[in-house]
C-alpha positions as CSV (number, residue, x, y, z in Angstrom):
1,X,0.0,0.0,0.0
2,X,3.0,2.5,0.8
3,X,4.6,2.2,-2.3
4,X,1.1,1.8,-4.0
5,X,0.7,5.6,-2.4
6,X,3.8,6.7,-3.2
7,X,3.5,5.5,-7.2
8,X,0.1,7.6,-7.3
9,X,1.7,10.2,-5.5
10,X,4.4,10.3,-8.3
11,X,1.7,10.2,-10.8
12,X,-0.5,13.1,-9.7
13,X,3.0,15.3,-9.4
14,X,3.9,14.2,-13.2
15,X,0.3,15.1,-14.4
16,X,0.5,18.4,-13.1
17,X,3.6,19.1,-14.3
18,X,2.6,17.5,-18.1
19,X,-0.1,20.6,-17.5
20,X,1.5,22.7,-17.0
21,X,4.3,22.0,-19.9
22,X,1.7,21.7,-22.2
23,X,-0.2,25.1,-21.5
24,X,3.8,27.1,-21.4
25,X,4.0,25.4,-24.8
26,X,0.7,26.7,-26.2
27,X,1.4,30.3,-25.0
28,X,4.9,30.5,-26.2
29,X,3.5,29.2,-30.2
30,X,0.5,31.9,-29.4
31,X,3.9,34.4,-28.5
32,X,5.9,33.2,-31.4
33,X,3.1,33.7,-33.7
34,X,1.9,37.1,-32.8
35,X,5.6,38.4,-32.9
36,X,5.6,36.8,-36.8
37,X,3.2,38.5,-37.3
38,X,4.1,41.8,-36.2
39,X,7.8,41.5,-37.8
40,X,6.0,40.8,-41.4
41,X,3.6,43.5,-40.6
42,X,6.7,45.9,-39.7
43,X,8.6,44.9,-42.8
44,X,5.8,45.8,-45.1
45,X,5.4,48.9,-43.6
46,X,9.2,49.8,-43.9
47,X,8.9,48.7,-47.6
48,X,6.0,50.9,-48.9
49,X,7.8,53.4,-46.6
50,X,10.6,53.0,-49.0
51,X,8.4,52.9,-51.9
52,X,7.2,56.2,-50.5
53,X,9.9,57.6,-50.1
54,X,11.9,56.7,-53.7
55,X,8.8,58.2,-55.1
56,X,9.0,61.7,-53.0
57,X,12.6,61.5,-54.1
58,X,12.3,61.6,-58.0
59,X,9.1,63.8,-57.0
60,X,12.3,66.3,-55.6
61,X,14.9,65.9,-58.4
62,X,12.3,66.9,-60.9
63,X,11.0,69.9,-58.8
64,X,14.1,71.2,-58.4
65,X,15.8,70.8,-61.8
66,X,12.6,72.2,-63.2
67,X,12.9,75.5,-61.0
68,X,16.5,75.7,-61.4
69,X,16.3,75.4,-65.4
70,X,13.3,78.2,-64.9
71,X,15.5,80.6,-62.7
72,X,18.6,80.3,-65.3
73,X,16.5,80.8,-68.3
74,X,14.5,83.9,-66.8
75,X,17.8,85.0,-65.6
76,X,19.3,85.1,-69.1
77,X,15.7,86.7,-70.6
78,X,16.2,89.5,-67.2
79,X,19.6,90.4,-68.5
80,X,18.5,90.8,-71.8
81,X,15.3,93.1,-70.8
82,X,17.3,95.3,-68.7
83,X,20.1,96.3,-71.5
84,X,17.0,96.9,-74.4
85,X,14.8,98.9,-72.0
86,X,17.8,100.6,-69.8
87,X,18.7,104.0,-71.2
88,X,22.6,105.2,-70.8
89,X,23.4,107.7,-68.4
90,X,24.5,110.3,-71.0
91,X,20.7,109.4,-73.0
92,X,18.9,110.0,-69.9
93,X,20.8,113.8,-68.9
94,X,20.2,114.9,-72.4
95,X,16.3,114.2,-72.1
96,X,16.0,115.4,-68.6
97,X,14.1,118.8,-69.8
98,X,13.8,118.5,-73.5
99,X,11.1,117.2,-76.0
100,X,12.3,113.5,-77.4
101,X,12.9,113.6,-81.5
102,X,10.3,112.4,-83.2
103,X,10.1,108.9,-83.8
104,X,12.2,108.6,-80.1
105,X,10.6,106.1,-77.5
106,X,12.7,105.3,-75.2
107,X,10.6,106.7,-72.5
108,X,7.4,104.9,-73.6
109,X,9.4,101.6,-73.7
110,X,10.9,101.9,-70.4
111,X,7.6,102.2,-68.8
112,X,6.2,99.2,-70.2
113,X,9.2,97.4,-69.7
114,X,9.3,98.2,-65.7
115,X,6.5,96.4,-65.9
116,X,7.6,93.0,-67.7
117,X,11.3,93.1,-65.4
118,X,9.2,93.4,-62.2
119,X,6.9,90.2,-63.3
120,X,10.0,88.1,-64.6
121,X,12.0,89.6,-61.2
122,X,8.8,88.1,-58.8
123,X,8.6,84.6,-60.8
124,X,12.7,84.2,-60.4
125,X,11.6,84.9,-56.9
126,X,9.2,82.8,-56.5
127,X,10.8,79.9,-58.3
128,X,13.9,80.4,-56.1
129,X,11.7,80.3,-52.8
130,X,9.7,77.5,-54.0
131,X,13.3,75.8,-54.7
132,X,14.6,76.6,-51.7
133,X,11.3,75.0,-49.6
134,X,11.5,71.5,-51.8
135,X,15.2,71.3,-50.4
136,X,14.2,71.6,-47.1
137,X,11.2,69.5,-47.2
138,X,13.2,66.9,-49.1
139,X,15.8,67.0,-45.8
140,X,13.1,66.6,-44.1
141,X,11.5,63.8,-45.7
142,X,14.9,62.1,-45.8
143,X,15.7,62.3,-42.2
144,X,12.0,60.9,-41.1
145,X,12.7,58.6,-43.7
146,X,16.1,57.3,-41.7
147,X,14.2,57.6,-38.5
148,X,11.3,55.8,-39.4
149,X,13.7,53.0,-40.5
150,X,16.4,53.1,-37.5
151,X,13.0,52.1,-35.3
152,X,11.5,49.9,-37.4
153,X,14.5,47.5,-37.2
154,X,15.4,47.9,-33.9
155,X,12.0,46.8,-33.5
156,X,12.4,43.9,-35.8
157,X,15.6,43.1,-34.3
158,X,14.4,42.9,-31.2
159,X,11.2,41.1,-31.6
160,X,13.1,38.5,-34.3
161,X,15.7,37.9,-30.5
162,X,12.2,37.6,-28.6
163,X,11.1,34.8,-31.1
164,X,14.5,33.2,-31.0
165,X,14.0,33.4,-27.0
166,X,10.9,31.9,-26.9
167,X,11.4,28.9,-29.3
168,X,14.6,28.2,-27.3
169,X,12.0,27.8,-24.5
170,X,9.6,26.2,-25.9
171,X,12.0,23.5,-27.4
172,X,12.9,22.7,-23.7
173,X,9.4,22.7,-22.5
174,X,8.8,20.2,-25.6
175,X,12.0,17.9,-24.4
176,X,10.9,18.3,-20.8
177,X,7.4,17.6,-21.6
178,X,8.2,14.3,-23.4
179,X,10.6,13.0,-20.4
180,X,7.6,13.7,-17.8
181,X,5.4,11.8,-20.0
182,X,7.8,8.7,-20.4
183,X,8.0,9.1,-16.4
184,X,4.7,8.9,-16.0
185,X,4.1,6.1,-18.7
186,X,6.9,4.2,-16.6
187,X,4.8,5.1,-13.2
188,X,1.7,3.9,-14.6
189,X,3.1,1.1,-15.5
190,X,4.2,0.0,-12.1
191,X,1.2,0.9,-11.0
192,X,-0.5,-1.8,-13.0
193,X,2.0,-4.3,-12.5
194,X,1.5,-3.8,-8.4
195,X,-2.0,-3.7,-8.5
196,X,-1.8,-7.7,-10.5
197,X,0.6,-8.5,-8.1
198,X,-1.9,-8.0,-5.6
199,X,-4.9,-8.9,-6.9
200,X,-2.4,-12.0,-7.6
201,X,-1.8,-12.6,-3.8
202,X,-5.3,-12.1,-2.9
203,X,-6.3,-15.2,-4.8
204,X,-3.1,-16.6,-3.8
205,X,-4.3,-16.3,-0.2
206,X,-8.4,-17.0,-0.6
207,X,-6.9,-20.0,-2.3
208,X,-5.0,-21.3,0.8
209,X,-8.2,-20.6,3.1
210,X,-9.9,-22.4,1.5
């Protein structure tokens, strides 16, 4: 009977440890899966981010090239405007006062071409401002960029050690599992064996009472 106890003792212990194996097991797959998960989910991300970000890129080489071939060419047409509509020093002292020759319209065409120079001068402006903030926001975009990624694969990194961890674990809970299970096969089969040998020697002894 002691060793009878002792055997189901053993076997209760071995059950609840099988239990408990089992259910560490099932919560680090459930880990090991969500983790997965979340290091394809972070991968996509940081490869539409890239996709995003190529895109903003060419976006930026063609803005600027554009602005800077508009500055340079309005630049050229600027110089050219102000030497036909600019009168000469000496030209403008001998008018100051006097009636222009006929057929003389310098003064007419300088006022219109105020005009034209001012408009060219606030596009070059403009076009050099506009320039100026697609520089900046492409810095911008660039260093997000470079952050967004330095995160995302620490992230990875970290979560891709985590799986590593757990399946480490799990693999022992597995092995440890299996040896408590071959334990308690073993135990149960003492068990059975000691409960024949008894019922054995309870016949065994009827049998000689009677």
């Amino acid at each position: 009977d002691e060793k009878r106890t002792s055997l189901e003792r053993d076997a209760s212990d071995l059950e609840a440890v099988i239990e408990n194996l089992r259910a560490n097991i099932a919560n680090l797959s459930e880990s090991i899966e969500t983790l997965e998960k979340e290091v394809a989910e972070a991968q996509e991300m940081l490869k539409r981010a890239g996709e995003t970000r190529e895109a903003e890129n060419k976006e930026f080489t063609t803005v600027v090239a554009d602005q800077t071939a508009t500055i340079k060419l309005l630049t050229g047409a600027l110089g050219a405007l102000k030497k036909f509509y600019a009168p000469s020093t000496s030209a403008a002292v001998l008018l100051q006062g006097k009636k222009a020759p006929a057929g003389f319209k310098s003064m007419e065409k300088n006022a219109g071409g105020g005009t034209v120079i001012t408009m060219i001068q606030g596009i070059i402006t403009e076009s050099e401002v506009m320039k100026t903030q697609t520089i900046t926001d492409e810095q911008d975009a660039q260093q997000a960029y470079e952050e967004l990624a330095q995160e995302t694969n620490e992230s990875i990194k970290a979560k891709t050690d985590d799986i590593t961890n757990k399946a480490e674990s799990r693999a022992t809970a597995e092995g440890d599992k299996m040896q408590a299970e071959t334990e308690l096969s073993t135990n149960q089969d003492e068990l059975l064996f000691l409960s024949r040998a008894v019922a054995d020697l309870h016949k065994a002894c009827d049998f000689t009472l009677k």
